[in-house]
KOLFI-248229 format. One record per residue (C-alpha): x, y, z; chain; residue number from 1. Coordinates in steps of 0.2 Angstrom, whole numbers. Layout:
N
SITE     c1     c2     c3  unit  pos
SITE      X      Y      Z     A  NUM
...
This chain:
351
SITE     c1     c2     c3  unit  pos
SITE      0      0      0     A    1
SITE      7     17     -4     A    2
SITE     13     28     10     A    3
SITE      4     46     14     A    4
SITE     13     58      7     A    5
SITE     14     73     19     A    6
SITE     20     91     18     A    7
SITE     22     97     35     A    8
SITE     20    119     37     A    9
SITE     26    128     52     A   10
SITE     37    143     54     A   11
SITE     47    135     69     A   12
SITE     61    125     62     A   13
SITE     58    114     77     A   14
SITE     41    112     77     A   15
SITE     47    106     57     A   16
SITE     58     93     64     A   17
SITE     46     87     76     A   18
SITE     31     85     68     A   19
SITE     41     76     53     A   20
SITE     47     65     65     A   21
SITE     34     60     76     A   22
SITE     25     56     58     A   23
SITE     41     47     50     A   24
SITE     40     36     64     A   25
SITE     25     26     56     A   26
SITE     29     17     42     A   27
SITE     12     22     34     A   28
SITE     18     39     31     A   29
SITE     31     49     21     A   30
SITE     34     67     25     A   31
SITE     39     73      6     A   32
SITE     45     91     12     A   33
SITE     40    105     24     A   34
SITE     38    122     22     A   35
SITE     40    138     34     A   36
SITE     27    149     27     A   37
SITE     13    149     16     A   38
SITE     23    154      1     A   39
SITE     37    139      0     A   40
SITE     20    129      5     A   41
SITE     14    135    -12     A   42
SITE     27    131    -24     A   43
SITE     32    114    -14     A   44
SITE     10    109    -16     A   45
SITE     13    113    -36     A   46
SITE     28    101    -32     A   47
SITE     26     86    -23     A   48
SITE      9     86    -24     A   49
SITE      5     77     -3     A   50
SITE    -10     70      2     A   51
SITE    -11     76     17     A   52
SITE     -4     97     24     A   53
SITE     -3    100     41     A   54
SITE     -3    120     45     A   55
SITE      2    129     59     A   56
SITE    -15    139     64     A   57
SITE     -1    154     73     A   58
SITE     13    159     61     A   59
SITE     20    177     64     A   60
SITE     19    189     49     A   61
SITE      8    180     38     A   62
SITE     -9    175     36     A   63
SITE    -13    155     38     A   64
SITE    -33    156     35     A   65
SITE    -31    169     19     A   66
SITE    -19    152     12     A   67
SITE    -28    139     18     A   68
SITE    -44    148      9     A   69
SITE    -34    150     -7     A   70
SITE    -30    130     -5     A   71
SITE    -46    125     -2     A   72
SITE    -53    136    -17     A   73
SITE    -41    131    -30     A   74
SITE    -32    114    -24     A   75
SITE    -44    104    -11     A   76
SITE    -35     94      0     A   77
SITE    -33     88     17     A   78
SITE    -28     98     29     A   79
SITE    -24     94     47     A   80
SITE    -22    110     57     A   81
SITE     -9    112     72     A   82
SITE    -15    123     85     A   83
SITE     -9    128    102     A   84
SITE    -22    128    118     A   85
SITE    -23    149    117     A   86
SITE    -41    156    115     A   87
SITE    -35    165    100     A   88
SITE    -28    149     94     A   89
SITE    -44    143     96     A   90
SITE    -53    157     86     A   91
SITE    -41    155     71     A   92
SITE    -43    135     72     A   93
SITE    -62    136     70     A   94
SITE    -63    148     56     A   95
SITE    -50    136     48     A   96
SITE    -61    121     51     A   97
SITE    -76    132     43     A   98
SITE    -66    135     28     A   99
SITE    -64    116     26     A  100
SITE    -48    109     36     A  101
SITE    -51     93     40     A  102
SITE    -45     91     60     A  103
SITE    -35    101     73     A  104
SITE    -19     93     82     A  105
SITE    -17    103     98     A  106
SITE      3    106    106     A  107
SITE      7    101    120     A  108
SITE      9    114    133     A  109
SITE     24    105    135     A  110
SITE     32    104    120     A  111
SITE     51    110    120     A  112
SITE     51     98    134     A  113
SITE     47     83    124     A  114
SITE     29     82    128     A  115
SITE     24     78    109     A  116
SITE     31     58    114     A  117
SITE     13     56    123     A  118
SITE      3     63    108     A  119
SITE     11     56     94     A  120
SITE     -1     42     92     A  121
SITE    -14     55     92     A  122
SITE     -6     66     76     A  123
SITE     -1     49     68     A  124
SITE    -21     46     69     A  125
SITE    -26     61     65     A  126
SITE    -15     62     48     A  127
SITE    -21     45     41     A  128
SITE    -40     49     45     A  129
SITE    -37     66     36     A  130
SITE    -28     54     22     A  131
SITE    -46     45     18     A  132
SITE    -57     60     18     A  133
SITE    -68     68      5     A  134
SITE    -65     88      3     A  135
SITE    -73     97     -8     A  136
SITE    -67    115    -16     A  137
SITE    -72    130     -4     A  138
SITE    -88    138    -11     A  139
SITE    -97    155     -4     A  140
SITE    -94    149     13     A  141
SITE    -84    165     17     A  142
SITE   -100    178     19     A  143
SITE   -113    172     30     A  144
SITE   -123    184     39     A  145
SITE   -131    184     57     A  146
SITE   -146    178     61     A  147
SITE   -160    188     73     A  148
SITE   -163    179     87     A  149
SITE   -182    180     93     A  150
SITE   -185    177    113     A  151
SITE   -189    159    115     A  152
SITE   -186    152    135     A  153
SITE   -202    137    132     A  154
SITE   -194    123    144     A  155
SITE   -192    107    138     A  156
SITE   -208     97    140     A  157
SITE   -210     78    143     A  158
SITE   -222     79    127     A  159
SITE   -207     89    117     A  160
SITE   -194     76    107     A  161
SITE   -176     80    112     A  162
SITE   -164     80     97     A  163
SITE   -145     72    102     A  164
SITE   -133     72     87     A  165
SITE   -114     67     88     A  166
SITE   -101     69     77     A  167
SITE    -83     67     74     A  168
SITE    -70     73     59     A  169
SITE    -78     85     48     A  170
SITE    -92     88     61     A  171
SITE    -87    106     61     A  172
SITE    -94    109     44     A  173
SITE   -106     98     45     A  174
SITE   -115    106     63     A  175
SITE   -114    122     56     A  176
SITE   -124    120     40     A  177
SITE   -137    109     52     A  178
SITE   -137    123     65     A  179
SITE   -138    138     55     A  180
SITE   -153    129     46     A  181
SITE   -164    129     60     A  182
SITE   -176    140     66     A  183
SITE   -177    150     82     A  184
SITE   -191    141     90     A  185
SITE   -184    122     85     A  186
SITE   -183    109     97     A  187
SITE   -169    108    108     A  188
SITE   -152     99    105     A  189
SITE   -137     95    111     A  190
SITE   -119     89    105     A  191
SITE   -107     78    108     A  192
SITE    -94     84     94     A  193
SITE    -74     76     97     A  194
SITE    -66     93     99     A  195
SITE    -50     99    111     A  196
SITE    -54    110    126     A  197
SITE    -56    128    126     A  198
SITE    -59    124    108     A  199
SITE    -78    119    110     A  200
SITE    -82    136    119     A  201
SITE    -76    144    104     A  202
SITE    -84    133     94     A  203
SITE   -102    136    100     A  204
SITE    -99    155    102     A  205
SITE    -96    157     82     A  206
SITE   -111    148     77     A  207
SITE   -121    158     90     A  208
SITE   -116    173     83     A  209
SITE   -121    166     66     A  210
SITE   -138    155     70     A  211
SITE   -156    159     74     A  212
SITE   -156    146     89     A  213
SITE   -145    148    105     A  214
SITE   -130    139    105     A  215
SITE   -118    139    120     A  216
SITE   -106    125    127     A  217
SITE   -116    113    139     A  218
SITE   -114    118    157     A  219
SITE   -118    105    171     A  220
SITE   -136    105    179     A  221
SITE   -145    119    166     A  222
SITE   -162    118    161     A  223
SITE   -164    111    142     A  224
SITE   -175    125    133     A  225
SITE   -183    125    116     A  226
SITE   -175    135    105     A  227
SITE   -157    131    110     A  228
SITE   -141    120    107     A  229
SITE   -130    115    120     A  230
SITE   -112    106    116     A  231
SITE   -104     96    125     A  232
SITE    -86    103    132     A  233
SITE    -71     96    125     A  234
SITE    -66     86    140     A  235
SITE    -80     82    148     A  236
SITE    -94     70    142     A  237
SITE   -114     77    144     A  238
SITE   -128     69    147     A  239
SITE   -147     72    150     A  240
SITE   -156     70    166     A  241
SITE   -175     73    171     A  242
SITE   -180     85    187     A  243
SITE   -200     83    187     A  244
SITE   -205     85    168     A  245
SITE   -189     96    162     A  246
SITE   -172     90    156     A  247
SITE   -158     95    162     A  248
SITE   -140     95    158     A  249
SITE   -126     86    164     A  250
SITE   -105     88    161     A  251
SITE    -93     78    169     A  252
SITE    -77     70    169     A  253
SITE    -73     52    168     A  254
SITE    -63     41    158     A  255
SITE    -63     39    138     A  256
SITE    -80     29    132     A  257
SITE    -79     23    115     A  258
SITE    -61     29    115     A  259
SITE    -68     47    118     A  260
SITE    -71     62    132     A  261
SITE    -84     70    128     A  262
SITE    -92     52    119     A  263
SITE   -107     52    108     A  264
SITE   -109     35    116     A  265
SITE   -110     43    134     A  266
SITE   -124     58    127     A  267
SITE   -136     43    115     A  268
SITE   -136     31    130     A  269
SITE   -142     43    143     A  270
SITE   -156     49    129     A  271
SITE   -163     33    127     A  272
SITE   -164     31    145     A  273
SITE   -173     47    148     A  274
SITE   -182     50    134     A  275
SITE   -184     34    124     A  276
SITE   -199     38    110     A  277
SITE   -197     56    114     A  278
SITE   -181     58    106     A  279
SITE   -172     60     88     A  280
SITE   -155     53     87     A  281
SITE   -141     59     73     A  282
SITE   -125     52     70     A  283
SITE   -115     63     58     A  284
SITE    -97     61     49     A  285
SITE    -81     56     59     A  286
SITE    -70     42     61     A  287
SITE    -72     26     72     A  288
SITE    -88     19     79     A  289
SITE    -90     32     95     A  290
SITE   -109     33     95     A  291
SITE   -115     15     84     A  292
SITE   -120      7    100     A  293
SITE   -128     22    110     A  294
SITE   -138     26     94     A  295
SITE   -143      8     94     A  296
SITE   -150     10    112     A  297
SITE   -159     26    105     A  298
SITE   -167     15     91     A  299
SITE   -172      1    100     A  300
SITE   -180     13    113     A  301
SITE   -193     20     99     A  302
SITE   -180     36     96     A  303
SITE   -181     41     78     A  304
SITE   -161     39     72     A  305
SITE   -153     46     55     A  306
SITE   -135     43     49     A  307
SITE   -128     56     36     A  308
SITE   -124     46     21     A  309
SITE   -107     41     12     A  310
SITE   -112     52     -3     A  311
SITE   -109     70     10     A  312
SITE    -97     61     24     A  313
SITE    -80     71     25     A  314
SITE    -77     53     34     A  315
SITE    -90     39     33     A  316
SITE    -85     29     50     A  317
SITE    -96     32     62     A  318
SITE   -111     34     54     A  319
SITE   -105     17     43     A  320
SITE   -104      6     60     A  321
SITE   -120     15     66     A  322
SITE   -129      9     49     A  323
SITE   -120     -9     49     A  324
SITE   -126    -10     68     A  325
SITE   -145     -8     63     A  326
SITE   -145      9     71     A  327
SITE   -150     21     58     A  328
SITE   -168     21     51     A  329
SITE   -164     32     38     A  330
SITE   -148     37     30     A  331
SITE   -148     54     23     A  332
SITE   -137     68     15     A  333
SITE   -131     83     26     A  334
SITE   -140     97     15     A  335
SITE   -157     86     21     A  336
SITE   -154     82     39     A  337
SITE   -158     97     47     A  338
SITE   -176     98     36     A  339
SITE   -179     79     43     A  340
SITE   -173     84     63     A  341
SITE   -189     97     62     A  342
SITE   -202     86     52     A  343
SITE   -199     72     65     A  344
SITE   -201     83     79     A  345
SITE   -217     89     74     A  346
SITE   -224     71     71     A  347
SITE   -229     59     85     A  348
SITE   -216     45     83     A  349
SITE   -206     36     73     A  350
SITE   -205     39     52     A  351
């Protein structure tokens, strides 16, 4: 099987060495050059023509998200962003996820003291699942306008359906164009999206600068409301519980589910508990099988469930082993999912 060719960019000469490697390392992957800025990045893409890029989101004296833009315009490809764990990191990170990269790979906080050696399984990960994904060139994504926002405080019901959707690589995108669909009286949802910490507050504060619905990163014990999405922190699963006739939230540490903290496994199963019938489950694009099984309970609990199908996956994993599993009444693509969430909620059960 032919190697992944990578082409590593980062205006450190360290971080250079490093990154290439920590990826060397695994025999599945070749790093074919690397590149301190986005203009010897350029010429070496025309060049070597990778597979894969990973971009430093922070590079003095130059702007990352104006290339990466131009790349994903003109010469789609997959890109795997390297971040540090800096709000402003954050910020840049998510608008380069918007414009199509593929994943984030945080630094350590550790790094010039060798703390890479503990997450080099992680970026090694992180590069092959970038290596099998779908990009697609960067269309009129750059100009989306704020939505108005209209009062809605309705608390969740025991009659109302609860929408729980997890997703994984490429999930990003994909929320975005589901949550920015809705309008701002739909039914409430939460998220379990695999995302770095600090990086999941950001997250939810873009896209609640840009929906019609309130979106925020889930805090623990908070009523559930119509109208509003909470996601799950980055290191810390969510779940749902009942006080009388409302849902509630609930955030916690723990150890990995499914291989994951926060896990879209942890979030379904506590769904199907509390609300069975009353509930839409949706598993979206990402690696792996995080969420088959929970889905699954969500099914055989009377839940509505919907996978996004191969044809609009950035990965098809999750929502593959979902579907294999007999979890998924429907498969559908992502441009009809968000239409689907709001038909099913206003029926009275399943299909």
């Amino acid at each position: 099987m032919a190697r992944i060719r990578v082409l590593v960019v980062d205006d450190s000469a360290l971080m250079r060495q490093i990154l290439s490697s920590i990826l060397s390392s695994d025999p599945g992957i070749e790093v074919v050059g690397t590149a301190p800025d986005p203009l010897v990045a350029r010429e070496k893409i025309k060049a070597l023509n990778p597979d894969v890029m990973t971009l430093d989101v922070e590079m003095p004296g130059m702007d990352g998200i104006a290339f990466l833009e131009k790349v994903m315009t003109l010469r789609p490809m997959p890109v795997v962003m390297v971040s540090s764990l800096t709000e402003r990191g954050a910020e840049v990170t998510m608008r380069a996820m918007e414009l199509g990269a593929v994943d984030v790979f945080c630094k350590p906080g550790d790094a010039a003291a060798g703390g890479f050696a503990a997450h080099a399984q992680e970026l090694i990960d992180k590069v092959k699942a970038a290596s099998v994904s779908r990009v697609k060139a960067l269309v009129g994504k750059g100009g989306i306008k704020p939505q108005a926002k209209l009062a809605v405080t309705q608390i969740y019901k025991s009659s109302d359906r609860l929408v729980a959707i997890g997703s994984s690589t490429g999930g990003v995108e994909a929320l975005r164009d589901i949550i920015l669909a809705l309008p701002p009286d739909a039914p409430p949802i939460v998220i379990t999206q695999h995302i770095p910490p600090r990086f999941s507050a950001s997250f939810a504060e873009r896209l609640d600068g840009l929906a019609a619905v309130r979106v925020k990163e889930a805090a623990d014990n908070e009523r559930i409301l119509a109208g509003h999405v909470y996601i799950a922190p980055g290191d810390r699963h969510l779940t749902v519980k009942r006080s009388g006739a409302q849902l509630m939230t609930h955030t916690f540490d723990g150890p990995l589910t499914s291989g994951h903290k926060p896990s879209v496994d942890v979030l379904f199963h506590s769904v199907a508990e509390v609300c069975g019938s009353a509930s839409v489950g949706v598993i979206l694009t990402g690696m792996g099988r995080d969420g088959a099984e929970g889905l699954l309970a969500m099914h055989k609990a009377g839940a509505d469930t919907l996978g996004e199908d191969e044809s609009s996956c950035v990965v098809y994993g999750m929502p593959k082993a979902a579907f294999e599993l007999g979890a998924v009444d429907r498969e559908l693509p992502l441009s009809r999912i968000a239409d689907e969430i709001l038909k099913l909620c206003r029926s009275d059960g399943r299909h």
